[in-house]
C-alpha positions, -999 to 999 in steps of 0.1 A, spaced: 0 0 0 15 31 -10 20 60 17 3 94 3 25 120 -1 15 150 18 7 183 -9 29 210 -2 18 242 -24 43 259 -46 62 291 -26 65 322 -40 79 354 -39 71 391 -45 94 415 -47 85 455 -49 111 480 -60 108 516 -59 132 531 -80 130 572 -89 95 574 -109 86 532 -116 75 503 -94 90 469 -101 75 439 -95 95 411 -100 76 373 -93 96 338 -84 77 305 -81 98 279 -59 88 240 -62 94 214 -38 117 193 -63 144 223 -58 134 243 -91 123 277 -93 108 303 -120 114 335 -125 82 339 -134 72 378 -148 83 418 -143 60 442 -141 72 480 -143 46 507 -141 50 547 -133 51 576 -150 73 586 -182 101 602 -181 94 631 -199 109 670 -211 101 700 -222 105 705 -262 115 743 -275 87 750 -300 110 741 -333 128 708 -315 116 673 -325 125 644 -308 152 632 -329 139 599 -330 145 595 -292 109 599 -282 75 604 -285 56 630 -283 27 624 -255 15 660 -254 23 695 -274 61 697 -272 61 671 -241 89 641 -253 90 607 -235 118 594 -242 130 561 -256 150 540 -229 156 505 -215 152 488 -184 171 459 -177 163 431 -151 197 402 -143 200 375 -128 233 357 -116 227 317 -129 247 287 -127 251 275 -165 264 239 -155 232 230 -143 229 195 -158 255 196 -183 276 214 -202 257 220 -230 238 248 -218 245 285 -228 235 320 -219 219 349 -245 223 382 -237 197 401 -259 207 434 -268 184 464 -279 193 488 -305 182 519 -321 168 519 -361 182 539 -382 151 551 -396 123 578 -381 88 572 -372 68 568 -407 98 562 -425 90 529 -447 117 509 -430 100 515 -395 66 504 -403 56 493 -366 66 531 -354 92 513 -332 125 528 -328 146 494 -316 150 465 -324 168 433 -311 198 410 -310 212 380 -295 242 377 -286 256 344 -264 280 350 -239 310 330 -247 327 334 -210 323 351 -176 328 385 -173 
């Protein structure tokens, strides 16, 4: 007769950072067989804005949210420190990196209005 293993729910943890004009909200899940999941971010606050002279345009570092208010265009980045050898050694690690298009807003090589894009690029040792 097989003895019923008792159910222990998953543990998790919240994190809230305040940092200048955004909230973070960063979300782990840790399961009893010793794995965990970083599961989701969450950033809200206000934009980072300025005041534009009547003549100035963004440039193609912003957007404009109001007349001659800019928000502009920046990144947030969220790391982790990981153990690669986890299981073997065939694992790797992908940094993605965000760049800036060469085009402006309406220009036909920017049809999504976006002004980045993305690369990967593995990380071939520590740094």
């Amino acid at each position: 007769m097989a003895v019923p293993t008792p159910f222990v729910p998953e543990d998790w943890l919240f994190l809230k950072l305040s940092v200048a004009n955004y909230d973070y909200g960063l979300y782990y899940y840790f399961y009893q067989d010793g794995t965990f999941e970083h599961h989701k971010v969450k950033v809200t606050g206000e934009l980072n804005t300025h005041v534009l002279a009547e003549d100035e345009g963004t440039n193609g570092m912003g957007t404009i949210v109001a007349p001659q208010i800019n928000a502009q265009y920046h990144q947030h980045f969220f790391t982790m420190r990981i153990d690669p050898m986890t299981d073997d050694q065939q694992n790797s690690v992908q940094q993605i990196n965000t760049y800036s298009l060469p085009y402006p807003t309406g220009h036909p090589e920017n049809p999504f209005d976006g002004n980045s894009s993305d690369y990967l690029n593995p990380c071939k040792k520590h740094t």
